[in-house]
Backbone bond lengths (Angstrom), bond angles and torsions (degrees), N, CA, C in turn:
res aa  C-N    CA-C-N  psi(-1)  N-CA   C-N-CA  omega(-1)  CA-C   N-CA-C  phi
1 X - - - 1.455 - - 1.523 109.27 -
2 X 1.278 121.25 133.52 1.385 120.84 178.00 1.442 127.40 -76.75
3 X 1.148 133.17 170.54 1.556 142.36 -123.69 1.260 92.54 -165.90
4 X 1.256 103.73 156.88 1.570 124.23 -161.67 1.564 103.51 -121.18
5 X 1.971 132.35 155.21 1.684 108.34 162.51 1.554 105.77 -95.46
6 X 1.168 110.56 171.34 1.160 113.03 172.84 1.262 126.89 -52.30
7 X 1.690 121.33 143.72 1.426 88.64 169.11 1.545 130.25 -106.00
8 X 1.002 121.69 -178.33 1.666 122.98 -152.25 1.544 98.01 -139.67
9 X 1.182 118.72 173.06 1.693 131.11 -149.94 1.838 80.24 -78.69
10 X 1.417 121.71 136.94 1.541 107.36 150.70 1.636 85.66 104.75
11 X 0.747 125.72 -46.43 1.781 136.79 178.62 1.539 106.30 -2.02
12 X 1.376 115.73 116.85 1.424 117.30 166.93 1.514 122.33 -77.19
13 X 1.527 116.23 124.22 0.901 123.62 166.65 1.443 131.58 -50.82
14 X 1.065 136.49 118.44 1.677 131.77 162.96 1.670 98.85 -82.09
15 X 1.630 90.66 130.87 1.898 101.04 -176.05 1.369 90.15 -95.97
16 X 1.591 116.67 -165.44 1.253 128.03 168.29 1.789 105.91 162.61
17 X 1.377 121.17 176.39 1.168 116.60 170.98 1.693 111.52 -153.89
18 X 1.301 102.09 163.82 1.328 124.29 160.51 1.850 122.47 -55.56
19 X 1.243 140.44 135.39 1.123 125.97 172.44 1.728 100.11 -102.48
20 X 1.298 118.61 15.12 1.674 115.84 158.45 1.860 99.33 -68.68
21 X 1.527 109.32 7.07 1.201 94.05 178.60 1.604 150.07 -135.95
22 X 1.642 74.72 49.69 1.753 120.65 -144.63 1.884 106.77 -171.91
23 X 1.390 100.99 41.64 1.380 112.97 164.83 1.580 109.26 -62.24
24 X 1.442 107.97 124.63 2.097 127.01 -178.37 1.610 92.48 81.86
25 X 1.088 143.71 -7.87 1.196 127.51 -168.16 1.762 117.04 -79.37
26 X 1.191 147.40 142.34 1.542 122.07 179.52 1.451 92.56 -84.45
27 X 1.743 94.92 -177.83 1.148 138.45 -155.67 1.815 89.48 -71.53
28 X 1.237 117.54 -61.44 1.314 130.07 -166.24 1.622 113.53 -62.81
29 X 1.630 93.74 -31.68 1.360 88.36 -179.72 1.960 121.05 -75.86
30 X 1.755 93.45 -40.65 1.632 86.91 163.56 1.154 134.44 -53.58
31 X 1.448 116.67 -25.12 1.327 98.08 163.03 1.268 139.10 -127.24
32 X 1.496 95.82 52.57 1.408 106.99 157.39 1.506 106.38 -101.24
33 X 1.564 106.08 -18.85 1.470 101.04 179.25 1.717 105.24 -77.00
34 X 1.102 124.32 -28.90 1.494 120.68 160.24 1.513 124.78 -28.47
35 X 1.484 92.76 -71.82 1.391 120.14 177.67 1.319 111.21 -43.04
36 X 1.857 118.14 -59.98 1.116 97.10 -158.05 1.654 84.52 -85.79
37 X 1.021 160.12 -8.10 1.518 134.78 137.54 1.043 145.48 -36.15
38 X 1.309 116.78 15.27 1.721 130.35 -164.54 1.816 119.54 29.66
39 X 1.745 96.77 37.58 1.583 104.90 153.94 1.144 121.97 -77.67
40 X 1.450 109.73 165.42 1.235 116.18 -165.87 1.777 94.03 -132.73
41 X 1.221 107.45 -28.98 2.069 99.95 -155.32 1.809 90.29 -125.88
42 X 1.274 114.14 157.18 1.663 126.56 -171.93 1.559 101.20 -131.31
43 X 1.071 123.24 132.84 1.263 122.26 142.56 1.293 106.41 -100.52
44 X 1.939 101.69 139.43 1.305 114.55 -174.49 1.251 106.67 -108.37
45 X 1.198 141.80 140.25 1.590 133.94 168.01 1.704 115.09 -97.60
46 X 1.001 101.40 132.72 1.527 113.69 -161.22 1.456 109.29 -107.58
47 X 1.314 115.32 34.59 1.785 104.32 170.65 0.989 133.10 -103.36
48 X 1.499 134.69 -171.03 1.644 122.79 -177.06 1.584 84.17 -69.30
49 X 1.891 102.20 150.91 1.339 126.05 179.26 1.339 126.25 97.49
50 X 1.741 103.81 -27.35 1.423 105.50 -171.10 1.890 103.14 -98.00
51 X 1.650 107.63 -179.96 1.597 101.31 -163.17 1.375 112.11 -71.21
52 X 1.743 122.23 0.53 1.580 114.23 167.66 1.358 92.00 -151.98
53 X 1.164 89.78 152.48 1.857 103.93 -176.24 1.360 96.90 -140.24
54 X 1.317 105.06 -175.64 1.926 115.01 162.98 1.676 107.55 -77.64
55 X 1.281 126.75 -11.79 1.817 119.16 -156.67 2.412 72.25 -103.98
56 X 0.889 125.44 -24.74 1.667 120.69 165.79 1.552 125.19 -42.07
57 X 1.165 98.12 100.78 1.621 104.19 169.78 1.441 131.29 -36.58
58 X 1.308 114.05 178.32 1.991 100.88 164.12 0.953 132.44 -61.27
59 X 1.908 107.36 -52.03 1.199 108.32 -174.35 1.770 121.11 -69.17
60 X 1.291 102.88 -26.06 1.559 118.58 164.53 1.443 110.32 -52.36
61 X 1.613 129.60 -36.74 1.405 116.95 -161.13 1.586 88.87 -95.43
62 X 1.300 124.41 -25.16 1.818 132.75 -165.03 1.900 77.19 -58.10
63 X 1.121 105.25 -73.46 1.368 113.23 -145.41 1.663 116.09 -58.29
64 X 1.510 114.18 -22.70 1.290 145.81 173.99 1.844 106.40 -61.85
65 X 1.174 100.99 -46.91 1.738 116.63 -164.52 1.617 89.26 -87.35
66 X 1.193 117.64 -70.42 1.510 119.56 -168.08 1.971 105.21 -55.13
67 X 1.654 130.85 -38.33 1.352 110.78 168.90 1.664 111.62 -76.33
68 X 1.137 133.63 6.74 1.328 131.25 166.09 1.780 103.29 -100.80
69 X 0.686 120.48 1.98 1.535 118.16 -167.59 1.715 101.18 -111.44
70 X 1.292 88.17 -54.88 2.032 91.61 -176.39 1.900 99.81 -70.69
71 X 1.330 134.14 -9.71 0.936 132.38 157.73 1.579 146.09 -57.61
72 X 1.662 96.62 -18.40 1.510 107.61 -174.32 0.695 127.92 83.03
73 X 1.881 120.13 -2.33 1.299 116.40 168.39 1.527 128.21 -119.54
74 X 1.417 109.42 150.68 1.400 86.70 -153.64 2.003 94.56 -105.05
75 X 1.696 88.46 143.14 1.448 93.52 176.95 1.363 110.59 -62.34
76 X 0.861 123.44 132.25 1.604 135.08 176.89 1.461 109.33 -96.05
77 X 1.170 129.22 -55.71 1.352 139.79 161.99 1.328 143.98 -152.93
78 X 1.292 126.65 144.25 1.510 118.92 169.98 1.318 102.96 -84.06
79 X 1.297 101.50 147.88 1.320 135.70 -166.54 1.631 106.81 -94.68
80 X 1.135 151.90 93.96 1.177 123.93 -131.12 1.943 66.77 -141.12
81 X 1.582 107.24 169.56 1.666 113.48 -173.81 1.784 105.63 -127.63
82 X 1.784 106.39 29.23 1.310 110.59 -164.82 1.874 87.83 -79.71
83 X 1.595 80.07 132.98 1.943 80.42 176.01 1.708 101.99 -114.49
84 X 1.181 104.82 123.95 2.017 112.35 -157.30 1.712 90.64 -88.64
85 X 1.092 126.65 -6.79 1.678 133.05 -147.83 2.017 86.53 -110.14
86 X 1.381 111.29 -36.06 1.461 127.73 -166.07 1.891 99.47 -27.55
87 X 1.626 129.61 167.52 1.476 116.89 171.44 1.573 77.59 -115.32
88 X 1.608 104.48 77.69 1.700 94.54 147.89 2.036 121.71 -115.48
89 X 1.468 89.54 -169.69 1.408 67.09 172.15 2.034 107.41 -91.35
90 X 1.285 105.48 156.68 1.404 134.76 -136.47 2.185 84.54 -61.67
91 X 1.805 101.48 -44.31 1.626 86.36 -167.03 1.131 96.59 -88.49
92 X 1.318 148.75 -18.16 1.490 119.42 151.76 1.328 129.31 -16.45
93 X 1.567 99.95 -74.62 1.349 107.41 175.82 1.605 136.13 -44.42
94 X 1.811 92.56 -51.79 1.550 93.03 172.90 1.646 123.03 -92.75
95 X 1.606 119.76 11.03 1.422 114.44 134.45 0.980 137.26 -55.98
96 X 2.067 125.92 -44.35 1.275 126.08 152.38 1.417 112.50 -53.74
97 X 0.884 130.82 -40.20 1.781 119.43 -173.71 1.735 99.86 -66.54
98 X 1.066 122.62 -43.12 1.454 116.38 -176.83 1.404 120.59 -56.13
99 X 1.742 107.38 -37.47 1.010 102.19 -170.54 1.286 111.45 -107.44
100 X 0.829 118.76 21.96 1.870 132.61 166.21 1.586 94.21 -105.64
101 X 1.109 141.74 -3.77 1.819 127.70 158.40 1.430 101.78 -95.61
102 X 1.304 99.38 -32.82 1.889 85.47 -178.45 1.692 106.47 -56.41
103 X 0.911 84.58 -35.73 2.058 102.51 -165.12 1.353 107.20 -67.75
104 X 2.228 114.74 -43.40 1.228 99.64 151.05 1.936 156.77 -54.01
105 X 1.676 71.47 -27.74 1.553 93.03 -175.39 1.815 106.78 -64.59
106 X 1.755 113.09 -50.16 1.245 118.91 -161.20 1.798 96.44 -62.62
107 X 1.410 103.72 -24.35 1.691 93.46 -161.78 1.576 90.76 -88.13
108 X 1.244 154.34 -20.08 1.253 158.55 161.43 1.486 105.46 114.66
109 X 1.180 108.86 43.95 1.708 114.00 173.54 1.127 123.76 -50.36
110 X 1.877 135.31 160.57 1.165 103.00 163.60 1.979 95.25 -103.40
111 X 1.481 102.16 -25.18 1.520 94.17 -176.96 1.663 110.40 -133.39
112 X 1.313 114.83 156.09 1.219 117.10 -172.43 1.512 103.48 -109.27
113 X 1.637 113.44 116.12 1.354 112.72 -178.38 1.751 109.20 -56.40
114 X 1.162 111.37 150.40 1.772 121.13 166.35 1.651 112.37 -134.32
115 X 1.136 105.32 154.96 2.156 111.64 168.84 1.308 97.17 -118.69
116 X 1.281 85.50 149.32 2.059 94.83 173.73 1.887 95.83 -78.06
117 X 1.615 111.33 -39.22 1.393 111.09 146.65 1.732 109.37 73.70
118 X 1.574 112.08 0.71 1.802 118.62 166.60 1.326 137.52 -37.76
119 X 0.861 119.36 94.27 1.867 91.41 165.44 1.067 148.98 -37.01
120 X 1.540 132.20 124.91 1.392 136.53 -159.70 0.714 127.95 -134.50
121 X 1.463 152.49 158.82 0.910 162.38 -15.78 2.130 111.17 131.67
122 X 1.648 105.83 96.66 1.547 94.31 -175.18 1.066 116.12 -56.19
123 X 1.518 110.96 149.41 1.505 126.16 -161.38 1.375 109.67 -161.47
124 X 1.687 126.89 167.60 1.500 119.04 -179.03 1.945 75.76 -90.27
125 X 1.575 85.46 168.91 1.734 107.67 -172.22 1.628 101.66 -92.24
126 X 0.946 119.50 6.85 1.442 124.46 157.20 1.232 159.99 -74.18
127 X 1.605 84.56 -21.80 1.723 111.92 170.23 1.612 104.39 -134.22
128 X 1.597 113.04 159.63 1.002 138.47 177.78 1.823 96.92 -45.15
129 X 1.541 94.15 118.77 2.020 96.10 162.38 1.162 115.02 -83.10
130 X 1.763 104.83 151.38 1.125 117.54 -172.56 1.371 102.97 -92.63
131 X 1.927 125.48 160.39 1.488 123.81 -149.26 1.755 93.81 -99.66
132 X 0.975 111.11 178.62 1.930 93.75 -154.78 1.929 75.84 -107.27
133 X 1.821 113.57 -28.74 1.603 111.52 166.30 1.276 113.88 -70.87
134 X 1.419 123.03 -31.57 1.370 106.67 -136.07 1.231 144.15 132.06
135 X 1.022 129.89 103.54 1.933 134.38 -155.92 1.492 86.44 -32.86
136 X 1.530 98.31 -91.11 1.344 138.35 -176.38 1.801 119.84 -25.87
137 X 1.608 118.82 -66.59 1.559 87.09 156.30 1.389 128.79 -127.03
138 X 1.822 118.66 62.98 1.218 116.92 127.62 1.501 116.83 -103.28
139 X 1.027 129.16 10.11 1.815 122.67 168.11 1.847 77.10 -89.83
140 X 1.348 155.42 -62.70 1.201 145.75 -157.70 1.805 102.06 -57.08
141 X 1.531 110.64 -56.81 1.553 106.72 162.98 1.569 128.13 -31.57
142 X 1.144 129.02 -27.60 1.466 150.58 -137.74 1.412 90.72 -109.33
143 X 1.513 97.70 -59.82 1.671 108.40 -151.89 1.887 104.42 -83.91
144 X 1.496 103.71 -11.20 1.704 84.95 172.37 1.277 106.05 -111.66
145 X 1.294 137.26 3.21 1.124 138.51 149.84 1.305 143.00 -59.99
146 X 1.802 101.13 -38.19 1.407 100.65 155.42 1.831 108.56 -86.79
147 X 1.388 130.00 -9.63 0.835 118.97 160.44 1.465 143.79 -37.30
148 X 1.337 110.85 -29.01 1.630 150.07 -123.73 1.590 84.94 -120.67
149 X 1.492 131.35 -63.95 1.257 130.45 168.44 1.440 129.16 -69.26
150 X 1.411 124.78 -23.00 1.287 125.27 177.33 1.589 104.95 -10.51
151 X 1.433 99.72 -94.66 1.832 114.07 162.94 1.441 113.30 8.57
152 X 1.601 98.91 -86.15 1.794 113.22 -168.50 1.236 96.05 -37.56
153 X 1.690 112.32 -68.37 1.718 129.77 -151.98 1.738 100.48 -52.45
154 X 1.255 131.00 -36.87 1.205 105.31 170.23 1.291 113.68 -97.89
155 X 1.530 137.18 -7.34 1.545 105.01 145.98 1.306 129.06 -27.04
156 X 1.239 93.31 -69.17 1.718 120.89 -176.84 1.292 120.01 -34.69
157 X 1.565 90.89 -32.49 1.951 96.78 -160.98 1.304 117.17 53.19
158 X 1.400 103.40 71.57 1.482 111.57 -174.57 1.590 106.97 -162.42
159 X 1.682 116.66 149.86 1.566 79.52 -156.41 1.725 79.53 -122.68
160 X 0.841 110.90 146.47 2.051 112.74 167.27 1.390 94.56 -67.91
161 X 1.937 102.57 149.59 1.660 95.58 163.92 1.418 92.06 -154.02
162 X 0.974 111.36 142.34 1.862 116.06 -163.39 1.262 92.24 -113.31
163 X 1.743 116.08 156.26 1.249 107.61 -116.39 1.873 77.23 -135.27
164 X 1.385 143.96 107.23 1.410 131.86 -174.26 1.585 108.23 -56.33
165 X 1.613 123.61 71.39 1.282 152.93 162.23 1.372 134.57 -72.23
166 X 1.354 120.96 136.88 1.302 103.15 135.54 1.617 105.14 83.32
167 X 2.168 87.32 -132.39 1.381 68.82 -170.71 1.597 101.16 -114.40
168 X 1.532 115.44 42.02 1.084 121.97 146.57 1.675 128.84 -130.62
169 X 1.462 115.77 81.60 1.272 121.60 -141.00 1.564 110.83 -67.10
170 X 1.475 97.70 -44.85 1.699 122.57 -153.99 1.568 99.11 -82.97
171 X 1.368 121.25 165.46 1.076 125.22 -171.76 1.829 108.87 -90.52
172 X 1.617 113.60 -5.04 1.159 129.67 175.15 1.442 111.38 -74.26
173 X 1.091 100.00 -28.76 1.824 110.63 -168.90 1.145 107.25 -114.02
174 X 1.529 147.65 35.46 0.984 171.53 -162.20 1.962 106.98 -158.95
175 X 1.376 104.26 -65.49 1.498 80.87 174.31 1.708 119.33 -95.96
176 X 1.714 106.21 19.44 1.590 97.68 151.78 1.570 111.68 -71.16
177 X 1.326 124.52 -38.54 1.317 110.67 173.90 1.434 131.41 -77.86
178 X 1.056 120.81 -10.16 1.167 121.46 165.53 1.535 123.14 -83.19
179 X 1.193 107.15 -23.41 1.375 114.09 166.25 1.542 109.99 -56.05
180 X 1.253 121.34 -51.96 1.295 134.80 -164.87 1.188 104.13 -82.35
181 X 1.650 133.73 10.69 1.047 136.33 -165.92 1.938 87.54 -114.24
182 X 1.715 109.32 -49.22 1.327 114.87 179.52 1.187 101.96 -30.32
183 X 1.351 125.50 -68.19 1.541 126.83 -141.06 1.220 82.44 -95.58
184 X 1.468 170.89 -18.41 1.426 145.79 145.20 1.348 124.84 -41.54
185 X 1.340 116.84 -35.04 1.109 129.27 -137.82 1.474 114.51 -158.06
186 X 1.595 118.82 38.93 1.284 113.55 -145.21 1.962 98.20 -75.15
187 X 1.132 101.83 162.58 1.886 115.96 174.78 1.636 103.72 86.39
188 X 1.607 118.79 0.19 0.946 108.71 -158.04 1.771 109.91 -74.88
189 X 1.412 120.08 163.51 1.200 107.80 176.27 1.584 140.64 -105.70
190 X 1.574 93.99 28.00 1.543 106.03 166.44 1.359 134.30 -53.88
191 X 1.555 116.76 113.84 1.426 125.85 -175.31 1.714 100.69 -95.48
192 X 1.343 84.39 -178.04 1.746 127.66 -176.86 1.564 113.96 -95.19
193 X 1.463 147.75 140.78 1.361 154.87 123.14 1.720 105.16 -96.56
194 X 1.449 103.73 106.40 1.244 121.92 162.80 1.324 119.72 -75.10
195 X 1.423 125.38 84.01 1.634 120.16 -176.42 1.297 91.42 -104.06
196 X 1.166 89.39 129.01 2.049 107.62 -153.97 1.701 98.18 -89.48
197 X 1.159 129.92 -11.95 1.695 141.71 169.23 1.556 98.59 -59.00
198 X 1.447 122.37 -65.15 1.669 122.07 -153.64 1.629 97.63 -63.30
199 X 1.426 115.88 -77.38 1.931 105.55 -173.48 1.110 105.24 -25.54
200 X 1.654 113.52 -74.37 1.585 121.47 -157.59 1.825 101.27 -41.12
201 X 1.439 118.36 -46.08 1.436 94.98 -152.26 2.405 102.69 -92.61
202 X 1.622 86.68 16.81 1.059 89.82 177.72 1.533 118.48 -115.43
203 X 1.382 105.66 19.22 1.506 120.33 -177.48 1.574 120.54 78.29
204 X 1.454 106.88 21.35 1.687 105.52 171.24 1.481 99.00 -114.71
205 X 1.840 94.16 122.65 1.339 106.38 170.40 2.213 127.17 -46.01
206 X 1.570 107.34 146.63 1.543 78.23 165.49 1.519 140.42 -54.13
207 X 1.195 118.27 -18.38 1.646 150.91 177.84 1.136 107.08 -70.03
208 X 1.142 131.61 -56.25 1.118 98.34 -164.30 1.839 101.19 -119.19
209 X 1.139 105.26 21.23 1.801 112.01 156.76 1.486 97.39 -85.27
210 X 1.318 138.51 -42.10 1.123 122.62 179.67 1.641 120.71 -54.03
211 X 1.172 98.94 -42.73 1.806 125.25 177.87 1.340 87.84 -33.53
212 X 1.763 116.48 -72.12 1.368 138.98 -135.71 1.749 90.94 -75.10
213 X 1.276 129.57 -59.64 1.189 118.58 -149.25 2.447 107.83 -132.37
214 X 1.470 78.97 6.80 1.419 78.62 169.42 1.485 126.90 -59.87
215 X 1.185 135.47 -72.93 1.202 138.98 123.68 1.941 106.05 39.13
216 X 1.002 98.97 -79.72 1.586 135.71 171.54 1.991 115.11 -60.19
217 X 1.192 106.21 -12.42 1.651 117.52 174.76 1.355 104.32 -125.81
218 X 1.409 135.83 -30.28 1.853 118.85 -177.10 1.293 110.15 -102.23
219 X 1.129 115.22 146.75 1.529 144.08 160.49 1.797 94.32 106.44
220 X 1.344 119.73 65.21 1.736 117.62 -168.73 1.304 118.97 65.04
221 X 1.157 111.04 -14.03 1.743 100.76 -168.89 1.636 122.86 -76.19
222 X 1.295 100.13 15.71 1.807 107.80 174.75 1.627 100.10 161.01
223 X 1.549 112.28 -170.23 1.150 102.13 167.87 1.479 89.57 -161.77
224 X 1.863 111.18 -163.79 1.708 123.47 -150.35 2.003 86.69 -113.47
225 X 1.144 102.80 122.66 1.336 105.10 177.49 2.116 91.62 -100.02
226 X 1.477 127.02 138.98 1.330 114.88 -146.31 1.988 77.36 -143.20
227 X 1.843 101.57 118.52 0.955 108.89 160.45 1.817 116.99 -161.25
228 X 1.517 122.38 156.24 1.558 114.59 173.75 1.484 108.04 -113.79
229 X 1.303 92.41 170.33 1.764 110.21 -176.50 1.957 101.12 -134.07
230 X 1.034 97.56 143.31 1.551 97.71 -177.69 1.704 110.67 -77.45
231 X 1.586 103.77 -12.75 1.823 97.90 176.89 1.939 82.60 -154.61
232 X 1.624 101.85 156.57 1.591 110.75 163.28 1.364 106.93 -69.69
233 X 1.348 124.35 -20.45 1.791 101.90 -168.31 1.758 105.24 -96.86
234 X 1.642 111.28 -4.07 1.349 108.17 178.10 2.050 119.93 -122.74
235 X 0.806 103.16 114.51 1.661 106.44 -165.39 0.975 122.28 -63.33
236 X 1.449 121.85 -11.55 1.767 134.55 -176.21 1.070 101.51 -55.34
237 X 1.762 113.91 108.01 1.906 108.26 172.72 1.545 112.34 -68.39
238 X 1.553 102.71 141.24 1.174 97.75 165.87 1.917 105.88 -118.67
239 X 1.229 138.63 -160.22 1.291 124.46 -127.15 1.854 81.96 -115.18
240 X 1.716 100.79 150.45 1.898 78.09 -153.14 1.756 99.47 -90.80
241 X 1.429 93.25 163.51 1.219 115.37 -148.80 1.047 131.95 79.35
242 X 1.023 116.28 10.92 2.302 114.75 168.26 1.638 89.56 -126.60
243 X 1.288 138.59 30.11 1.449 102.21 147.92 1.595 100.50 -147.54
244 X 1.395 141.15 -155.56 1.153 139.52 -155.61 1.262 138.06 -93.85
245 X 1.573 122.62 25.13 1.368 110.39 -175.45 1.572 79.76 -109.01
246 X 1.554 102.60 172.66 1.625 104.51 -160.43 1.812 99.75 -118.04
247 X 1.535 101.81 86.67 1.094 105.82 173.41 1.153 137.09 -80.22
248 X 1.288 125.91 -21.39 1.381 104.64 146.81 1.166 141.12 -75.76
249 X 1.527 118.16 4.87 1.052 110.88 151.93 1.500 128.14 -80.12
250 X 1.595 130.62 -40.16 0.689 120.32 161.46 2.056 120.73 -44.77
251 X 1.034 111.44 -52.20 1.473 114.55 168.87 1.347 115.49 -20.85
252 X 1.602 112.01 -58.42 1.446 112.75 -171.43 1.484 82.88 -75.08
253 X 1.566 156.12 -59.89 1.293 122.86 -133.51 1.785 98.82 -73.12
254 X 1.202 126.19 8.47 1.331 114.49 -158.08 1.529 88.12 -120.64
255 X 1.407 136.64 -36.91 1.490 116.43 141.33 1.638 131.53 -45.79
256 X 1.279 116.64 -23.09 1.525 116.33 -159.42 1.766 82.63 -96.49
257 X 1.144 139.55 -16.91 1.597 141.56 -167.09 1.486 100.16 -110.52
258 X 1.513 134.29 -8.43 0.846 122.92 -173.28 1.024 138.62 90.48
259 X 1.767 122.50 -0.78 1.204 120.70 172.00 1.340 138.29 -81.96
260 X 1.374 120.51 134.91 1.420 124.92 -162.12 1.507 112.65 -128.53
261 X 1.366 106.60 25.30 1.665 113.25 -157.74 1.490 95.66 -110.34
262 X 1.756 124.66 171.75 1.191 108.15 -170.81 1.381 139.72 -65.26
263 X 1.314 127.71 157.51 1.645 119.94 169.47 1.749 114.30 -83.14
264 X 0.942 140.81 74.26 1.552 137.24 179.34 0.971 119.02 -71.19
265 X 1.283 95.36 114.02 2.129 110.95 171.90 1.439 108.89 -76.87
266 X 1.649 97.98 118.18 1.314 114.13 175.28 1.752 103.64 -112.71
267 X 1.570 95.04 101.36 1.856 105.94 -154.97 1.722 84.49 -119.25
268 X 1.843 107.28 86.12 1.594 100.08 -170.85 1.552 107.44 -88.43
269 X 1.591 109.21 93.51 1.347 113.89 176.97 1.692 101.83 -82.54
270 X 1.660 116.87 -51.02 1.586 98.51 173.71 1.108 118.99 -29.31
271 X 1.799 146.42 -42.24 1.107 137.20 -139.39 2.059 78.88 -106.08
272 X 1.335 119.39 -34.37 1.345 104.43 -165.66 1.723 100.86 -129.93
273 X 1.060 103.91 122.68 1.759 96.96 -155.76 1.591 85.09 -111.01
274 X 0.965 121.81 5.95 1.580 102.66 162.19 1.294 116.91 -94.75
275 X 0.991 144.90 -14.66 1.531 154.87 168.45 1.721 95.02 -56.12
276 X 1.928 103.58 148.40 1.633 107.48 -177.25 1.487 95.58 -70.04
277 X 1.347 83.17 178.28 1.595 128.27 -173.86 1.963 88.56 -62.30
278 X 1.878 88.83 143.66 1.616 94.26 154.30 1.307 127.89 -24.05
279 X 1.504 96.18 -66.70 1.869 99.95 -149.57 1.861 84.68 -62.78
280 X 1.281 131.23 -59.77 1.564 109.97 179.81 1.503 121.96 -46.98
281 X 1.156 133.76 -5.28 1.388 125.02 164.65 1.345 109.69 -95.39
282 X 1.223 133.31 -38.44 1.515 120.47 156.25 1.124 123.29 -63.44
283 X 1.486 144.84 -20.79 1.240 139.36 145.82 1.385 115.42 -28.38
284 X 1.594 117.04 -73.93 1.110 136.92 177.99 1.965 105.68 -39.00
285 X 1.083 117.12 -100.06 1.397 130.91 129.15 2.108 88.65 27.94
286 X 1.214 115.91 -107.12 1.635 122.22 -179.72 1.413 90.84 -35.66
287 X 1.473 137.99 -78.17 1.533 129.71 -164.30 1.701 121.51 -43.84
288 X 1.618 116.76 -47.71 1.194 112.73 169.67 1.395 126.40 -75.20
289 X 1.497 108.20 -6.01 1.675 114.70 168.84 1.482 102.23 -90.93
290 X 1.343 127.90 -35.11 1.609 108.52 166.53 1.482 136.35 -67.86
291 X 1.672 103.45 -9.35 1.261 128.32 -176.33 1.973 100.32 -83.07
292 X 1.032 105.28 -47.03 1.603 110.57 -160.56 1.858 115.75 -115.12
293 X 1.572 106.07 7.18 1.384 101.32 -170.57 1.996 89.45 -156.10
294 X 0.846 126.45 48.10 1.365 134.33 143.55 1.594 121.04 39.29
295 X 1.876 107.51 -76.38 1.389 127.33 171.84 1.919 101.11 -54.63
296 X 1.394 115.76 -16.69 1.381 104.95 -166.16 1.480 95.61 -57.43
297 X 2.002 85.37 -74.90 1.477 87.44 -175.55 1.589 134.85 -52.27
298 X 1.177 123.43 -19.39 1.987 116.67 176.96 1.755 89.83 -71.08
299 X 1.053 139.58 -60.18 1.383 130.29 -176.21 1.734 106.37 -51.17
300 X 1.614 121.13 -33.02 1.233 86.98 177.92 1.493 122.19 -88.56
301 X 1.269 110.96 -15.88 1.456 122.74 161.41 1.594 132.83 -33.89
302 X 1.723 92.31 -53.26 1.683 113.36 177.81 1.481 98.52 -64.43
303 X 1.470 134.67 -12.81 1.282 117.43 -142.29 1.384 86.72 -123.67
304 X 1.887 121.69 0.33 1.427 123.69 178.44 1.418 110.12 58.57
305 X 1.491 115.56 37.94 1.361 116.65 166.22 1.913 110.82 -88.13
């Protein structure tokens, strides 16, 4: 599985995006809007409706992998909606997880999105929810389930990366289960998606989510999915840098830790279809990275963007 270098003062960002953010749009067209955005990485979403799923044939996934491939951009991940936290029964679950890595593998993924994905318990959207089971055994639900694939996932060459979701927002409650996954399952190669929105609007500083689950995001083992909200109690993205999670601070903690892996715009217009079009959130997106990360802009310069 590939590995990232460290990063260093000046460090160029790799952009990329979500296609939750480009609902009706085709395949071809996102990424030309990539392209001409000077992206580099895609998240693909892989559910019933979209252009590959798990119910997708071969020649369907051949043809899926090869127009993302002759494109220049590299899939970074499927986006997959397996919730490991779900109260189902246990091989349900980890049949869909299997066959959403196979599905990653054929399309040439490097990671297969996951949710801890629990049931909960009403709550204000401000603090950590409570589990509608139980701390204790749905993080145990979680942890032998991805246990259960370790195996496959490195057949596959594909790595699970659980996603700071749901109904495990914070980066504390994310690497309690993975911890508990170590000692099940030690060497295993379960990563991190740092979507830097859920802690923040759940009261975990950027600091010390890094503490919690950094470890768990550098050297390939996950990466920073990068988006704002104009308030924590309302989710409507607005374009980043005009509303409240504190990204440049987080920015520097992810230079000061070393990360050099991609930034992914998670621009959820499916969920809010009045918000602009992609290519204006990666615009935006390029402007606050030339504002706060330096090396962005001379690389996008050289590149006559």
């Amino acid at each position: 599985m590939r590995t990232e270098q460290p990063a260093t003062a000046g460090t160029l960002r790799t952009v990329g995006a979500s296609t939750l953010g480009a609902p009706g749009a085709a395949l071809s067209t996102v990424l030309c809007w990539l392209t001409e955005a000077g992206a580099r990485t895609i998240e693909l979403r892989v559910a019933d409706g979209q252009p590959v799923h798990v119910g997708s044939g071969p020649r369907r996934r051949a043809r899926v992998r090869r127009q993302i491939a002759d494109s220049g951009i590299e899939l970074l991940s499927c986006s997959s909606y397996v919730r490991l936290g779900a109260g189902a029964d246990d091989r349900e679950v980890t049949v869909d997880l299997e066959r959403h890595l196979e599905l990653a593998a054929d399309l040439g993924a490097r990671f297969l999105r996951v949710f801890p994905g629990a049931a909960t318990l009403p709550g204000p959207g401000d603090r950590p929810p409570l589990m509608a089971d139980g701390r204790a055994e749905t993080d145990d639900r979680i942890v032998r389930r991805l246990a259960s694939v370790v195996a496959s996932a490195d057949e596959f060459g594909v790595r699970p990366v659980l996603e700071t979701h749901g109904s495990h927002p914070r980066g504390q409650d994310v690497a309690r289960v993975l911890d508990a996954l170590d000692a099940r399952a030690p060497g295993h190669g379960v990563g991190v998606i740092w979507d830097v929105e859920h802690p923040f609007r759940t009261g975990e500083a950027p600091a010390r989510t890094w503490a919690a689950i950094g470890g768990r995001v550098l050297h390939g083992r996950g990466f920073v999915q990068i988006k704002d909200v104009g308030s924590v109690l309302d989710q409507t993205p607005v374009p980043v840098g005009r509303g409240v999670v504190p990204l440049a601070t987080i920015l520097g903690v992810l230079d000061g830790g070393g990360y050099a892996g991609p930034l992914s715009l998670e621009w959820e217009r499916t969920w809010h279809p009045g918000v602009a079009p992609l290519p204006v959130a990666l615009a935006a997106l390029n402007d606050w990275l030339t504002r706060h990360a330096p090396a962005h802009e001379a690389s996008r310069t050289e590149r006559g963007e």
